[in-house]
N, C-alpha and C positions, 0 to 999 in steps of 0.2 A: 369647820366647813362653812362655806358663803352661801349666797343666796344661791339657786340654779342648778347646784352640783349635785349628781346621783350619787349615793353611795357603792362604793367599787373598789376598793382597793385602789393603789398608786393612782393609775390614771382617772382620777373621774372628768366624766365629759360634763360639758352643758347639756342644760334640756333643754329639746329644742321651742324654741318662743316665736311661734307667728306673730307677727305684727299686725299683720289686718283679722283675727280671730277674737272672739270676746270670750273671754275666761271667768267663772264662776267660784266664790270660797272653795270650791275640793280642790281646781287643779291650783289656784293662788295658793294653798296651803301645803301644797308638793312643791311648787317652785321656790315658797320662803323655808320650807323643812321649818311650819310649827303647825299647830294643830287647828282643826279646822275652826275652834271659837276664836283664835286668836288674829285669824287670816279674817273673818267679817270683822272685826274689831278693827284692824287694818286699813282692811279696803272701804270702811265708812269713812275714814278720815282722809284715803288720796283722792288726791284731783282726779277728775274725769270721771269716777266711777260710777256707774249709772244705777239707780237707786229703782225699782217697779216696783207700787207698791200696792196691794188690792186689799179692800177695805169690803168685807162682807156682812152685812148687819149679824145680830147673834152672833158671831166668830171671832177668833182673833185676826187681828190684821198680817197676812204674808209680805213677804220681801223678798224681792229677789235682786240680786248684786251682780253687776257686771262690770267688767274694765275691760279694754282691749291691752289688745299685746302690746302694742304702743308705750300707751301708758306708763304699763305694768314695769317693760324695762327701763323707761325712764325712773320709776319710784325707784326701783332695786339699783341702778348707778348711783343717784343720791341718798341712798341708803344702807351703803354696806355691809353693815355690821348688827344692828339693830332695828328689830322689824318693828318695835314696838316706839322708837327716835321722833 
């Protein structure tokens, strides 16, 4: 199965990808069908991916990941087989 495709029997569709929308590790990790450490491992490494990061004394430091749709289909056309490539 490729990147995008639901599971469904014979016909599986696309899912559908806004392009002007910014997607976060859960829904990236639906769209590459891997799990969701594998999808921030991922989307550290593509282009565009917008990185916030909040740094609170005493705490650990948070991160939050974002890519738009854009992007995202552009990674997955040069990437077809391998999410980890």
């Amino acid at each position: 199965m490729g990147f995008g495709l639901q599971e469904g029997g014979e016909g599986a569709c696309p899912l559908p990808l806004d392009p002007n929308r910014n997607y976060g590790p859960a829904e990236v990790c639906d769209f590459l069908n891997v799990s969701y450490s594998t999808a921030i491992r991922v989307m550290e490494r593509m282009p565009g991916c917008v990185k916030i990061v909040k740094k609170t004394p005493g705490k650990r430091t948070k991160r939050t990941l974002r890519i738009s749709g854009a992007r995202l289909k552009e990674w997955m056309r040069n990437h077809p087989a391998n999410p980890l490539a």
